[in-house]
N, C-alpha and C positions, 0 to 999 in steps of 0.2 A: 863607520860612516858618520861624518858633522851631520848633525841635526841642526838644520837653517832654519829660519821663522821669517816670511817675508813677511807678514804684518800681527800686530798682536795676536796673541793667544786670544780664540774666540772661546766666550763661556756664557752661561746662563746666568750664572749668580751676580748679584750689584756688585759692581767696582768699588775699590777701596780709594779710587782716585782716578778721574779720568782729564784728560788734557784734548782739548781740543783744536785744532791750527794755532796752539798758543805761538805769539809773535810777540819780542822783547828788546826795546831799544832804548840807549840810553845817550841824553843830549836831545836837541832840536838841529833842523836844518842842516849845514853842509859837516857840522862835527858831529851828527849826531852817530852812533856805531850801534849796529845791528847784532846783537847777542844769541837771538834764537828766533827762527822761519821758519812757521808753518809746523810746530811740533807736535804731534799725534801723540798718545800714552796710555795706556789703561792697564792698572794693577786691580788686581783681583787681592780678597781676604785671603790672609794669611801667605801671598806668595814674598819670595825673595825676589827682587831686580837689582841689579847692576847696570848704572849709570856709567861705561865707559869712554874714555877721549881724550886727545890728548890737550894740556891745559890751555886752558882759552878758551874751549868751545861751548859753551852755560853751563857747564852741569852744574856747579854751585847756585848758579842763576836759575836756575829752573828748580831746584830746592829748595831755593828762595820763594817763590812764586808757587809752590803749592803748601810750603807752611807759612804764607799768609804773610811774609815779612816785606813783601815787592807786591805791584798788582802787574798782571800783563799789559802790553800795549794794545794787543787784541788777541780774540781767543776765547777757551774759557776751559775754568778749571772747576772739575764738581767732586768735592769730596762727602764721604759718606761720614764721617767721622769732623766732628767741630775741634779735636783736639789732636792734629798730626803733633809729634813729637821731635824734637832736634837734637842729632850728637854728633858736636863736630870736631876739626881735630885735635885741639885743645879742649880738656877737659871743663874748663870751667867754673870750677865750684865754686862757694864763697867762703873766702880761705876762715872766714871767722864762726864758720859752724864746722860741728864735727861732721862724720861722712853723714849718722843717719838722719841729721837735721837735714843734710843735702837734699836725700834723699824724702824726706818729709814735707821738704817744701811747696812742687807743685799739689800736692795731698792737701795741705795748707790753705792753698791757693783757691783751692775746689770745695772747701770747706768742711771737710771731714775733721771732727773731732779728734783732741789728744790722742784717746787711747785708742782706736784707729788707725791713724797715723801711724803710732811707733809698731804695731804690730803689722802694717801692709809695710813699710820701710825694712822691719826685720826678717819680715819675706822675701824682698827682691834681694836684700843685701846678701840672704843665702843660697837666692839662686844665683847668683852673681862669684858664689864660693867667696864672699867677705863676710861668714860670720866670726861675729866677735871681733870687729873691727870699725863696728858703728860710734865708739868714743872717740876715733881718733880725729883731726883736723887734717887738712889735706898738705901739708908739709912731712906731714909723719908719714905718708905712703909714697910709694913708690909709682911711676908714671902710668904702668899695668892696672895698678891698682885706685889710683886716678880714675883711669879711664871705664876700671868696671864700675865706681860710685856713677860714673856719670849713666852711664847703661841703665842702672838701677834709676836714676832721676828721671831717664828718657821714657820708662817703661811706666814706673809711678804715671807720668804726663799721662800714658794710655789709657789707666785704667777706668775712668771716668766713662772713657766712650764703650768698652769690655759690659762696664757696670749696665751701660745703658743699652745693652743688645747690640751696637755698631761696633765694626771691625776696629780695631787700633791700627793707627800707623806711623810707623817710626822711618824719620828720613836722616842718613846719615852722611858724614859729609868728609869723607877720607878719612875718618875717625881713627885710625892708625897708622897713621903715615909718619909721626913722630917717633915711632916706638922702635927700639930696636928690631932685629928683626928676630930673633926668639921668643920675645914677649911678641911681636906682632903675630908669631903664629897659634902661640897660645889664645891669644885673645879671637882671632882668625875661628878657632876649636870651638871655644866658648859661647861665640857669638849664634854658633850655628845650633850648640845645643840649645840655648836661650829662647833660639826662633822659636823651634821647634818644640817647645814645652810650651808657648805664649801662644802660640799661634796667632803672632802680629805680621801685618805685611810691613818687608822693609823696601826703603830706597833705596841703595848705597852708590853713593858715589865713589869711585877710584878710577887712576889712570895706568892700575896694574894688573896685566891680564889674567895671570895669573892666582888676583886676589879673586878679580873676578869671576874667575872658573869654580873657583874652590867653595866659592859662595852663596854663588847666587842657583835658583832655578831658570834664569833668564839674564842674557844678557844683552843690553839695549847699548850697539855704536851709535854716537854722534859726530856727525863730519866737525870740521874746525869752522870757528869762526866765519857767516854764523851758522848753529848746531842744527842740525836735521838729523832726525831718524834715520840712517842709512841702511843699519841692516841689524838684524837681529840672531841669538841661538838657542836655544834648550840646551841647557845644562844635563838633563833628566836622560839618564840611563845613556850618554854622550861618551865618545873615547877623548878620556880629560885631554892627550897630546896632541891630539888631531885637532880637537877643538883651541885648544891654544896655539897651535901653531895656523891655523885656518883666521882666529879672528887677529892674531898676530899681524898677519899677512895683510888684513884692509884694515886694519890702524893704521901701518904702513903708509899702503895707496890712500888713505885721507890725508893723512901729515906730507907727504909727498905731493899730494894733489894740491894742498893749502900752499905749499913753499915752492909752489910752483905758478902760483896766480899771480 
């Protein structure tokens, strides 16, 4: 049997993030285009979500707007954590440090001393299975391995809020979609044991259902353009085929519904 969710998981515990009628439009007057209506949301610590839809309909935009990089047009976003985290699909690093300076940097930033530093940097690097790879610069790695430095910088970002009693939260933003697809599953693996040993809530944005399934504890559709909640699943204790072919099915009829207005 699919396991449906018609509105958020209700829970006791503080939200890791919550969204309120966030509405997001960009332009004035008759050009102005409507990105995200009336969007409701609430993560809890430590849970996974999947941001699924097909492209166009805010998920990056709404990404946007809870790590602080956009504000909404109205709405409201209350996070529990001052320091959400970003990994997107390009790795990003700064090709002139090696990986665990990468990784050092929001550390840095937060002002944690040298020796600090190199040893919370030589912690993520090995939970990320990059030890002994913190000398290298990011040409000498391979895109997988790209992408686990940046994992490690995205988590570094969290620890601040960890340190501080508040939940970490890491929002991602198709962070594999570059990847071939046998590094995407590896990393897909990794990513899950990562959670799971951190106990951060993530975001993740993708447009594959399949990533979605595999990943998340939840997974949140958004119709097209612009993005509304339309329907929700539990991943948790779910028949993975039924559920993919089930939210298959009204990705469909949203993308169908959209190309049809």
């Amino acid at each position: 049997m699919t396991a449906t969710l018609e509105n958020a998981a209700e829970s006791t515990v503080d939200p890791a993030v919550t969204l309120s009628a966030v509405r997001k439009s960009f332009g004035h007057g008759s050009n102005s285009v409507l990105a995200l209506d009336g969007v409701d949301l609430r993560v809890v610590p430590g849970e996974f979500v999947c941001l699924l839809g097909a492209s166009g309909c805010g998920k990056s935009t709404l990404l946007n707007l809870v790590a602080g990089l956009d504000a909404p047009t109205s709405g409201s976003i209350e996070l529990s954590t001052s320091r959400p985290a970003v990994m997107f699909q390009e790795a990003a690093l700064m090709p002139w440090l090696t990986a665990a300076r990468n990784v050092e940097l929001p550390l840095r930033l937060a002002g944690l001393k040298r020796g600090e530093r190199r040893e919370k940097a030589g912690e993520l690097l090995s939970l990320v299975r990059l030890e002994g790879a913190g000398h290298k610069r990011p040409h000498e790695l391979s895109g997988g391995m790209r992408q686990r430095v940046a994992l490690a910088r995205a988590l570094a970002s969290t620890l601040g809020s960890a340190e501080e009693g508040t939940p970490g939260l890491l929002l991602m933003d198709e962070p594999f979609a570059a990847l071939d697809a046998i590094t995407r599953d590896v990393l897909q693996a990794e990513l899950v044991r990562v959670w799971r040993e951190t106990n951060t809530a993530i975001v993740f944005v993708t447009h594959d259902v399949r990533e979605a399934v595999r990943l998340a504890q939840r997974v949140v559709l958004l119709s097209s353009r612009p993005g509304r909640v339309v329907r929700e699943w539990s991943t948790v204790d779910g028949d993975e085929p039924a559920l993919i072919n089930d939210i298959t099915s009204h990705l469909r009829e949203v993308i169908s519904g959209h190309a049809a207005a």
